[in-house]
LONU-178926 format. One record per residue (C-alpha): x negated, y, z; residue number from 1. Coordinates in Angstrom, 3 decimals, padded with zeros to 6 digits. Example, Ala and Ser with C-alpha at 12.3 -4.5 7.8 and 13.67 -1.06 7.14 Angstrom:
<rs>
((-012.300,-004.500,007.800),1),
((-013.670,-001.060,007.140),2),
</rs>
This chain:
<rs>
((001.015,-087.644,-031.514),1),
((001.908,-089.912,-034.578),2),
((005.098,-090.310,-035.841),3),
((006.349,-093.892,-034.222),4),
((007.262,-096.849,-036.632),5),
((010.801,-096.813,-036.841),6),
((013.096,-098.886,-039.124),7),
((016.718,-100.420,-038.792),8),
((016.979,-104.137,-038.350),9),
((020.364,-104.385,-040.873),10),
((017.623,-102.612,-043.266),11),
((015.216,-105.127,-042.690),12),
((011.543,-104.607,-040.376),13),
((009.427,-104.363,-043.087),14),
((006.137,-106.224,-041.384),15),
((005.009,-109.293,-041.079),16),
((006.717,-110.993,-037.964),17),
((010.224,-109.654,-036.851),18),
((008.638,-107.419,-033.692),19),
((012.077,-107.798,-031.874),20),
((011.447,-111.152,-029.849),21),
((008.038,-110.036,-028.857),22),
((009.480,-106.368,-027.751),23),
((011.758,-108.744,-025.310),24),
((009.265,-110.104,-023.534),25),
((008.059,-112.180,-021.526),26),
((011.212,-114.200,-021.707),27),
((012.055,-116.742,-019.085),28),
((012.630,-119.898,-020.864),29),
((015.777,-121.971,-020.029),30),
((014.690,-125.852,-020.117),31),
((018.498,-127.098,-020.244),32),
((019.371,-130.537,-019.897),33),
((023.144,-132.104,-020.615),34),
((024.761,-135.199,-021.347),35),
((027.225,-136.207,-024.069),36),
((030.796,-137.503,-023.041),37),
((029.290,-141.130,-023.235),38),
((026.707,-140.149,-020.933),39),
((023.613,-139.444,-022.853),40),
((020.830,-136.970,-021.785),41),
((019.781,-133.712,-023.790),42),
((016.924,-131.394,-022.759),43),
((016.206,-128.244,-025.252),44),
((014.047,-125.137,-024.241),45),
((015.985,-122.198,-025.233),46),
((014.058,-118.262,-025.060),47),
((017.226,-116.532,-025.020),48),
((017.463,-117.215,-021.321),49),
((018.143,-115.398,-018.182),50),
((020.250,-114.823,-014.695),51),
((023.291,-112.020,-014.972),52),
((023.959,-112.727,-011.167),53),
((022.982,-113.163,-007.881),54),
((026.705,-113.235,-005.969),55),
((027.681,-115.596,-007.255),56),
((024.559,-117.148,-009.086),57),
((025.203,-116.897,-012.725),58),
((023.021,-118.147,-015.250),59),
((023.416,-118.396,-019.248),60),
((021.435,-119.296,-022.509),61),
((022.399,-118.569,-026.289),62),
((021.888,-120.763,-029.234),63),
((020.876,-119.361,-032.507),64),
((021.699,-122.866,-034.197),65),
((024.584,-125.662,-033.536),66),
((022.744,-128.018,-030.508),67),
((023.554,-130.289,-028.398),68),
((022.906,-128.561,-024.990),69),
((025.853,-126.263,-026.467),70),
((028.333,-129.174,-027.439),71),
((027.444,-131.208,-024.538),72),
((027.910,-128.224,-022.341),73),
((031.088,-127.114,-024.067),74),
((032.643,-131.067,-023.743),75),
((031.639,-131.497,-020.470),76),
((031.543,-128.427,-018.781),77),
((028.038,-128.456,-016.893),78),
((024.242,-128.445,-017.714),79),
((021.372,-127.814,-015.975),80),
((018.293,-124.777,-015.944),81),
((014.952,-126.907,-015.635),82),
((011.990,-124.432,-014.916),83),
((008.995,-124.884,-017.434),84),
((006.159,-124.365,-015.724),85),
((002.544,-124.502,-017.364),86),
((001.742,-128.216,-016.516),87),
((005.149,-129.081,-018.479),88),
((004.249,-126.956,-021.550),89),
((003.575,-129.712,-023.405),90),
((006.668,-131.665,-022.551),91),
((009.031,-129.133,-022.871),92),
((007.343,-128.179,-026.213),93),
((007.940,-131.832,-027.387),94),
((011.831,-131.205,-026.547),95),
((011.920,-128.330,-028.750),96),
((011.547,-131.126,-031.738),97),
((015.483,-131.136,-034.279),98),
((016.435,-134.359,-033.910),99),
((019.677,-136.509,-034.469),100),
((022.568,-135.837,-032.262),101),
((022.363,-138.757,-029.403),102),
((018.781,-138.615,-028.910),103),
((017.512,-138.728,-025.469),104),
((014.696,-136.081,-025.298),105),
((013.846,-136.894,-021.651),106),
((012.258,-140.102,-022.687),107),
((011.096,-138.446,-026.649),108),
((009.058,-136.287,-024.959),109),
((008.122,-138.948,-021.698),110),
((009.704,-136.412,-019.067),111),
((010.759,-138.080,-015.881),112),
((014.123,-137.662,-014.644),113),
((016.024,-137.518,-011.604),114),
((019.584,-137.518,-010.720),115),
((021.349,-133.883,-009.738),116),
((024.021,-134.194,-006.890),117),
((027.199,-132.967,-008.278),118),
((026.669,-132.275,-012.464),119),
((026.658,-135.545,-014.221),120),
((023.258,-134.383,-016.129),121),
((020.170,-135.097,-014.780),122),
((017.336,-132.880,-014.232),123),
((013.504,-132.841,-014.765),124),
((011.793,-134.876,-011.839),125),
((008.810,-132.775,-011.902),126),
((009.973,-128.907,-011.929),127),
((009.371,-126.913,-008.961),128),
((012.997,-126.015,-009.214),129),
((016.705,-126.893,-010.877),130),
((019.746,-125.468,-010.886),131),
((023.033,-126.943,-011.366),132),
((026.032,-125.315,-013.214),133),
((029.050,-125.221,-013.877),134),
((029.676,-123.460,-017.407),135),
((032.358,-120.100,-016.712),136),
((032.694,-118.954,-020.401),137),
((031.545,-119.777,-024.049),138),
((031.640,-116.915,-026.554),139),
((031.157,-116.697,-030.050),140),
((029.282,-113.581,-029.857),141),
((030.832,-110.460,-032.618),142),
((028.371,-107.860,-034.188),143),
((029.431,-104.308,-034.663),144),
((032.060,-105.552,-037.871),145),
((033.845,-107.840,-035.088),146),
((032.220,-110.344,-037.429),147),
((031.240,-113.794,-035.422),148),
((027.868,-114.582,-035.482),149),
((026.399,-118.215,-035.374),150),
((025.145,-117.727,-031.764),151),
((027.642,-118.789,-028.497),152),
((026.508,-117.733,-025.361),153),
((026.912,-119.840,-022.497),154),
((027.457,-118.514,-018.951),155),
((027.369,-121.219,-015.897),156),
((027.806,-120.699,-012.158),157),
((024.874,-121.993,-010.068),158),
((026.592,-125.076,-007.883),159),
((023.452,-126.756,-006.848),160),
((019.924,-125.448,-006.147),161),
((016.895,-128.068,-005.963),162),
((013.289,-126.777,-004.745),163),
((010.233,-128.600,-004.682),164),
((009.212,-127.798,-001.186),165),
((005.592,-127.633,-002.582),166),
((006.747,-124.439,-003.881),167),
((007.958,-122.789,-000.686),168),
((005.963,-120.594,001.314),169),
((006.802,-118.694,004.464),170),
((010.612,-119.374,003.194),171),
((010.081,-117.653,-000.102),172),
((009.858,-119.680,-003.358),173),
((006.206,-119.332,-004.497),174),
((006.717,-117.907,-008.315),175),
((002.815,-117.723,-009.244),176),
((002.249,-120.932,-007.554),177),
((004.906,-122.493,-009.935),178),
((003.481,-120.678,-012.301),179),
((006.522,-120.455,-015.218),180),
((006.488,-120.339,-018.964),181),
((008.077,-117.202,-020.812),182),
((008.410,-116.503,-024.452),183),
((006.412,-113.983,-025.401),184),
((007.294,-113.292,-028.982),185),
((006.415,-115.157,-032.188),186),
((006.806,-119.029,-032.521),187),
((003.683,-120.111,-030.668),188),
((003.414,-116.837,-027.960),189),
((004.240,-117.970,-024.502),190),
((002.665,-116.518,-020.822),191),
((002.033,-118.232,-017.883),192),
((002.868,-116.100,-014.595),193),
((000.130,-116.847,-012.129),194),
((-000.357,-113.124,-010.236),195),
((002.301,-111.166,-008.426),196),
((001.924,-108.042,-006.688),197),
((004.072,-106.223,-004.315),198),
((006.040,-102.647,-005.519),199),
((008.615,-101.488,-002.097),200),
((011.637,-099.497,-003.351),201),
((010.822,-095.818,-002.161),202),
((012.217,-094.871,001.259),203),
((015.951,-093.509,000.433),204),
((015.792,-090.428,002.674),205),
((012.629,-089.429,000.850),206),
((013.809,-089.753,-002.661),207),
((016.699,-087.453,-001.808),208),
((014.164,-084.818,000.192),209),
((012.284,-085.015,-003.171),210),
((015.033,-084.216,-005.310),211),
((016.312,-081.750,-003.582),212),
((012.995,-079.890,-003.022),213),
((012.757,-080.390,-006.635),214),
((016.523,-078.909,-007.427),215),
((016.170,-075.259,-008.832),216),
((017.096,-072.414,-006.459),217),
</rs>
């Protein structure tokens, strides 16, 4: 067996493309809209994206850059996940553009909106599915110095869940039939999920029959 590549990031990766976002993949992206205190609309995909919990539903994103989503969400307290799905690649590409503070990416990028019932933001009229939140915490986040970094990460509760009931079936929301965008790495990587398949947990009682059986004696 050949000796693995190693190297230490504070050292530097030595290649050609930083390996580390494509070694965190796929990503789910976070499609994140807000609104300013006077009420106007922000939508930013961010890859550093996921859920941290499912009692309650809690849902965050981290900035590697001052933004919008993260002063809107800081002022007002709320934004909104958005999924990006492949027939919104495009859009939610066009929302990745830097532009000046107080520009309205939903109609930039020609996405249709539609009001959310109790966050002020509005979401993305044609995702299969929206969440609602209501941000818990914003932290500077420290490296191992306790030096701040430039990222904050931003942790909301779910409040509000809408579903495209195109996307339910049998009572279970239809993932490969929404078929979401992740990061997969490098500026222009991204996956589509379109294929699931089905993995049951082993039975408990037969784990611990294997174990033991497999305990010395």
């Amino acid at each position: 067996m050949s000796d693995v590549y190693f190297y230490e990031p504070a050292s530097g990766h030595g290649l050609t493309h930083d390996p580390f976002k494509a070694i965190i993949a796929p990503r789910p992206i976070g499609w994140i809209s807000t609104v300013n205190r006077d009420g106007v609309a922000n939508l930013a995909p961010y890859s550093f994206f996921n859920a941290f919990c499912s009692y309650p539903p809690i849902i965050g994103f981290s900035n590697e850059r001052a933004s919008d989503s993260l002063a809107n969400a800081e002022a007002t307290g709320e934004f909104v996940f958005n999924m990006a799905t492949a027939p919104l690649a495009m859009q939610m590409s066009a929302t990745s553009a830097m532009v000046a503070p107080g520009v309205d990416e939903f109609d930039l990028a020609g996405v249709a909106r539609a009001p959310c019932r109790i966050v002020r933001a509005p979401r993305v009229a044609e995702s299969p599915a929206a969440l609602e939140c209501k941000v818990l915490s914003i932290t500077n986040l420290r490296d191992l110095e306790d030096s701040p970094t430039r990222v904050h990460l931003v942790l909301g509760q779910v409040v509000g869940v809408h579903i495209d009931p195109t996307y339910l079936t049998d009572g279970k929301f239809d993932t490969a039939k929404a078929q979401p965008l992740a990061r997969c790495g490098h500026l222009s990587d991204y996956a589509v999920v379109r294929e699931m398949f089905d993995m049951p947990r082993p039975d408990q009682a037969v784990l611990e029959r294997a174990i033991k059986d497999l305990a010395p004696r």
